[in-house]
C-alpha positions as CSV (number, residue, x, y, z in Angstrom):
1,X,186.1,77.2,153.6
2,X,187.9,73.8,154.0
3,X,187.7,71.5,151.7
4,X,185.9,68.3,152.3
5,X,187.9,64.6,152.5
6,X,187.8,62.4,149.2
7,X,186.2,59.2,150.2
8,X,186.4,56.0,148.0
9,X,183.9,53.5,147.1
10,X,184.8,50.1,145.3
11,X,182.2,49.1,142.6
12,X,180.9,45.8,142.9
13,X,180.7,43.4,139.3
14,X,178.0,43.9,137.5
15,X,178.2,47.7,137.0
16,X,177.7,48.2,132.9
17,X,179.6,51.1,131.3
18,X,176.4,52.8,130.4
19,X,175.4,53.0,134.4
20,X,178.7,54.5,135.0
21,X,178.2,56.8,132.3
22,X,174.7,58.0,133.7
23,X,176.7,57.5,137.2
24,X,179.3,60.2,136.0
25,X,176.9,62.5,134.4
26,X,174.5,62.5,137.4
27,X,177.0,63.1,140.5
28,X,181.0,64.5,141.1
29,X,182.7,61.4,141.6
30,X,185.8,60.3,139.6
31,X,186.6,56.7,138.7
32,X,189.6,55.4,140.0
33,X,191.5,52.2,138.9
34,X,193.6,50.4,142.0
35,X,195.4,47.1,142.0
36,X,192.1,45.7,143.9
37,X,189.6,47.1,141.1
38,X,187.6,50.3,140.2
39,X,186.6,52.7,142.7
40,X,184.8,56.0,142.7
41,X,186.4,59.0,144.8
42,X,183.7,61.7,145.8
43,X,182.7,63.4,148.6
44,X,180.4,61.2,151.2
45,X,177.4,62.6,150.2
46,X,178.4,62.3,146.6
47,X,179.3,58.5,147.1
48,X,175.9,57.6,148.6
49,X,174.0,59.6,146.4
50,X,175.8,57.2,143.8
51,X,175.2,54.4,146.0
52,X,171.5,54.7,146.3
53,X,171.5,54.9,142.4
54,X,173.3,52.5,141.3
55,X,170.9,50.2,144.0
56,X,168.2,51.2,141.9
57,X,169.0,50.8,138.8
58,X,170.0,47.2,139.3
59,X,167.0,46.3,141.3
60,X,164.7,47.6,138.7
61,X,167.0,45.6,135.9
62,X,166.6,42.4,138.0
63,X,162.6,42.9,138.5
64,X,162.7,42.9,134.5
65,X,164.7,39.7,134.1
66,X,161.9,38.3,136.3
67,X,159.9,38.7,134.3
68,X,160.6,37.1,131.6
């Protein structure tokens, strides 16, 4: 069975320790610190699983700072 390719994902600001925390516990992707910022390193579908999280969880953080 060969292995699948590591793809890399930079994290935009924003991203709390506690998301990548929940990030971490929810998919395998690793954190990776380069000279251009953090990254994750995961498979693709890993990565976009992530992706699609991470979308969520700040859209729904932003609906509640509307309204207030």
């Amino acid at each position: 069975m060969e292995e699948e390719p590591v793809y890399e994902m930079k994290l935009t600001n924003g991203i709390g320790e506690q998301m990548l925390a929940h990030v971490f516990e929810k998919f395998d992707v690793e954190l990776k610190q380069t000279e251009f910022g953090p990254k994750l390193q995961g498979t693709k579908e890993e990565l976009e699983k992530a992706q699609e999280y991470i979308i969520q969880v700040m859209k729904e953080r932003l609906e509640e700072l509307d309204k207030r």
